[in-house]
C-alpha positions in Angstrom: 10.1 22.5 89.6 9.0 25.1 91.9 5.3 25.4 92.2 5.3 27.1 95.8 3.9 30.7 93.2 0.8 28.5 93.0 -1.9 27.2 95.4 -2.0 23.3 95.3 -5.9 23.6 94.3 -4.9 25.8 91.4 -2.2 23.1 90.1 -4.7 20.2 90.9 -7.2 22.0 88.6 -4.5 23.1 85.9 -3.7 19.2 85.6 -6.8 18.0 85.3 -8.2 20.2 82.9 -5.6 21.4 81.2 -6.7 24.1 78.5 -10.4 24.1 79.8 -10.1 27.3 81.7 -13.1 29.5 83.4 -12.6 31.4 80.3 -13.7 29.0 78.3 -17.6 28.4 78.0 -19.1 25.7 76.1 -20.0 22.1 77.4 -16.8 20.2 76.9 -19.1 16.8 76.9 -21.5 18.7 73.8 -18.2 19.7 72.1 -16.6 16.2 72.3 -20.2 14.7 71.3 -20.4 17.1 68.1 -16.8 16.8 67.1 -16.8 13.0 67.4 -20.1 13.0 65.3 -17.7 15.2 62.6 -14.9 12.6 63.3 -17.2 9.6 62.2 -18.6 11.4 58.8 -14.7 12.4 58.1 -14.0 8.6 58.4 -17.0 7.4 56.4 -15.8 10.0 53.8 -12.6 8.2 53.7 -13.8 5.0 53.4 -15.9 6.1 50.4 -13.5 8.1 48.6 -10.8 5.3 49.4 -12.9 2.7 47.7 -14.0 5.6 45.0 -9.8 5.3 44.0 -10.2 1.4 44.1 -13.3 1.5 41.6 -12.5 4.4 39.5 -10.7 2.9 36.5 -11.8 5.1 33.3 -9.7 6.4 29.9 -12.3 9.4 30.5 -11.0 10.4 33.6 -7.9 9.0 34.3 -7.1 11.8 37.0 -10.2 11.1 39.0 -8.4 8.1 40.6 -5.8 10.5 42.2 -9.1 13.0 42.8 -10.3 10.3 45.0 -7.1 9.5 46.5 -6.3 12.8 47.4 -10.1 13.7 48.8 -9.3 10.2 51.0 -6.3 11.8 52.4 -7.7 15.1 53.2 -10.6 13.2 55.5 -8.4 10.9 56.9 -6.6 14.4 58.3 -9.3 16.0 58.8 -10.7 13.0 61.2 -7.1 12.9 62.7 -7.4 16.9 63.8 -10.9 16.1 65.2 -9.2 13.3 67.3 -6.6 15.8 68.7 -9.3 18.7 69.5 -11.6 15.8 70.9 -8.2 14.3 73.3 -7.5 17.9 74.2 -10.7 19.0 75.5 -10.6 15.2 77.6 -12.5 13.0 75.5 -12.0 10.1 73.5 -12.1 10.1 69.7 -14.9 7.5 68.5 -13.2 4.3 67.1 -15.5 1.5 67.2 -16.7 0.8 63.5 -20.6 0.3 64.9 -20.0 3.7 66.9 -18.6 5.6 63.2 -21.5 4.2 61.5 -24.0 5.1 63.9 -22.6 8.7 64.2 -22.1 9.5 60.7 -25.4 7.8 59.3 -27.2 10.9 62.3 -25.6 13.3 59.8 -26.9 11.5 56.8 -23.2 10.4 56.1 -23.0 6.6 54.8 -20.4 5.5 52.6 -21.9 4.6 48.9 -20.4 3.0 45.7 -21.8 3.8 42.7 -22.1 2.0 39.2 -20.4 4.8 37.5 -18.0 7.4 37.8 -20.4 10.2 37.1 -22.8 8.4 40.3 -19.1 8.1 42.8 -18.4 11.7 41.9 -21.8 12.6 42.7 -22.3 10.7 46.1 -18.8 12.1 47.1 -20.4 15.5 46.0 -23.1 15.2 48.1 -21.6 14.0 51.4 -19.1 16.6 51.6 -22.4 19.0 51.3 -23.5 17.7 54.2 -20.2 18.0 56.3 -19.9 21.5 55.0 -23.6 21.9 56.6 -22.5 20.1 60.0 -19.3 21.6 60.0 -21.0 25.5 59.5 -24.0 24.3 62.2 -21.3 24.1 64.6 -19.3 27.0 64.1 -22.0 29.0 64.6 -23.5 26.9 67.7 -20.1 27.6 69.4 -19.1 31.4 68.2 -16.9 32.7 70.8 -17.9 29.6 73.4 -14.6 27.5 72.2 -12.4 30.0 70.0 -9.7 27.3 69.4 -12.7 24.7 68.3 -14.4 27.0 65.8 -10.9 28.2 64.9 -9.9 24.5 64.0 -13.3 23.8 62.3 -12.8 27.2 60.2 -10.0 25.5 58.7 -11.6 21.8 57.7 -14.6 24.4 55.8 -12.6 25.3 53.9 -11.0 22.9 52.8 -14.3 20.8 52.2 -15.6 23.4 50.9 -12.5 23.2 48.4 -13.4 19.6 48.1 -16.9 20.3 47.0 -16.8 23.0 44.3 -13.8 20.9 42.9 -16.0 18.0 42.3 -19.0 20.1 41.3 -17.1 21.6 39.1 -16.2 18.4 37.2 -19.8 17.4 37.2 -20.3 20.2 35.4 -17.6 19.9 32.8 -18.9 16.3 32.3 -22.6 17.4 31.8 -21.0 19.6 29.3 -19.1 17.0 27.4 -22.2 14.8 27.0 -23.9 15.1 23.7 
């Protein structure tokens, strides 16, 4: 490969930080923090709705086990895209299961499991609220700082906020049912 079209400092500093350019404006280490913090409420969302499909066994709602399923899926990929943003901009996507616990509980994020299906539908309901918040928080934080960050987080909005008016919606239908 011929490089001699480009000073040695410019390649050093194209290698080691790839697609951070003088262009780009945020704190890298504040962005890696705040999307690792997403990451860990993603994967606390998972667990819950995961266990949600384990629990939920019902001849009233025998399609809220594939609900749950489904909703475990989407956070699972949505932690997984967080990882990817998180290893592009040089950092390392939170693992540790203390580390998860510790960031997801700081957004109020704790996986529950509740005595009915009403109660798992509602705590699922309520966490994805609170991602939506985060997720918004930091969209705005960033605005034009990290384009392909808010771009990305764009994206998991609204799909959690897909998420979240699907189960409010069956809370509703439910209340409705009830005599």
């Amino acid at each position: 490969m011929n490089t001699s079209r480009y000073s040695e400092d410019e390649v050093r500093q194209a290698i080691e930080q790839g697609p951070i350019t003088a262009e780009y404006q945020a704190d890298p280490r504040a962005v890696i923090q705040e999307l690792n913090r997403l990451r860990a409420t993603e994967l606390a969302s998972f667990l819950q709705s995961q266990q949600h499909a384990y629990m939920a066994v019902s001849l009233l709602a025998p399609g809220l086990k594939d609900v749950f399923r489904t909703q475990a899926a989407l956070a699972m990929q949505h932690a997984d895209v967080l990882a990817e943003r998180i290893q592009q901009l040089s950092g390392s996507p939170v693992f540790q299961p203390a580390e998860i616990a510790h960031k997801a509980a700081e957004q109020h994020v704790q996986p529950e499991q509740g005595a009915t299906l009403a109660i798992m539908v509602t705590e699922n309901l309520v966490v994805k609220r609170r991602q939506i918040a985060a997720y918004t928080a930091l969209i705005r934080e960033l605005g034009t700082q990290d384009l392909t960050t808010c771009h990305l987080l764009v994206g998991l909005l609204a799909a959690t906020e897909q998420q979240t008016s699907e189960l409010a919606d069956y809370l509703k239908g439910s209340a409705a049912t009830r005599p």
